[in-house]
C-alpha positions in Angstrom: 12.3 36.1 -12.8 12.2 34.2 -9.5 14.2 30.9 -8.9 12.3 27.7 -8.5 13.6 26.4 -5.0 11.9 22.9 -5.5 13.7 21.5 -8.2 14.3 18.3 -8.6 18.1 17.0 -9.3 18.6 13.7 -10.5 20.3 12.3 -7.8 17.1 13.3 -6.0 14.7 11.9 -8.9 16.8 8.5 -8.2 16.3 7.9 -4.9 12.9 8.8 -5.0 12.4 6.0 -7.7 14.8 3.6 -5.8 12.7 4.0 -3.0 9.9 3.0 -4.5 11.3 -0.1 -5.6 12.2 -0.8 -2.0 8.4 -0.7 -1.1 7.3 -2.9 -4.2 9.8 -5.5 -2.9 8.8 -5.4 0.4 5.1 -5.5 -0.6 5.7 -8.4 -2.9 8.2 -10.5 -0.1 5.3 -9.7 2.1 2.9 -11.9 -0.7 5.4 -14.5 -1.7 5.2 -15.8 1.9 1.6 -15.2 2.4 1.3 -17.4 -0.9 3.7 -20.1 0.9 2.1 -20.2 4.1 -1.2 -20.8 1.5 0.3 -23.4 -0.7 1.2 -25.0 2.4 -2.3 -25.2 3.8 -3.5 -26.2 0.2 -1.4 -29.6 0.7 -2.3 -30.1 3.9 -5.9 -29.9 2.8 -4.6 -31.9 -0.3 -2.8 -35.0 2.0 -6.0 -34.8 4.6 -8.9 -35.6 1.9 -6.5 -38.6 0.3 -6.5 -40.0 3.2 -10.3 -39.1 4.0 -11.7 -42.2 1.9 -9.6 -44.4 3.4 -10.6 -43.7 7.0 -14.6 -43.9 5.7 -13.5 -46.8 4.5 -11.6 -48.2 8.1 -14.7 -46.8 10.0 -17.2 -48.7 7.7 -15.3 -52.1 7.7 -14.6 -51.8 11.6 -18.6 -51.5 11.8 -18.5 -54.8 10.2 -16.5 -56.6 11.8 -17.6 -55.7 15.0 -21.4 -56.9 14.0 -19.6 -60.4 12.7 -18.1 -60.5 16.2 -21.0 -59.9 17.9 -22.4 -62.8 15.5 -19.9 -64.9 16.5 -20.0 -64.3 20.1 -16.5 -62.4 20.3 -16.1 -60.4 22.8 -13.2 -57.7 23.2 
């Protein structure tokens, strides 16, 4: 009977499964900082439209005022 030349010790069977550990964590560390960078942008986004009624708001009562000046005869 002939010897089977590829087999497998378990020192070799553990490395083999420790390295794919390594590339799970790397593929994972790779998506926990795409995630940041995204949750990052996400409050960005977040701060920008809390402050987005409030400019409308500016804008609108600028418009106002500026007719009242003109009303008034202000000038700038």
């Amino acid at each position: 009977m002939e010897e089977n030349k590829n087999e497998i010790t378990i020192d070799d069977l553990a490395q083999m499964v420790q390295g794919g550990f390594n590339d799970v964590n790397e593929r994972f560390d790779g998506v926990d900082k795409r995630l940041d960078r995204l949750e990052r942008g996400q409050e960005e986004i977040k701060l920008e439209l809390v402050n987005t009624p409030y400019r409308f708001g500016l804008t609108d009562l600028q418009r106002r005022v500026e007719v009242l000046e003109g009303r008034a005869g202000f000038t700038r």
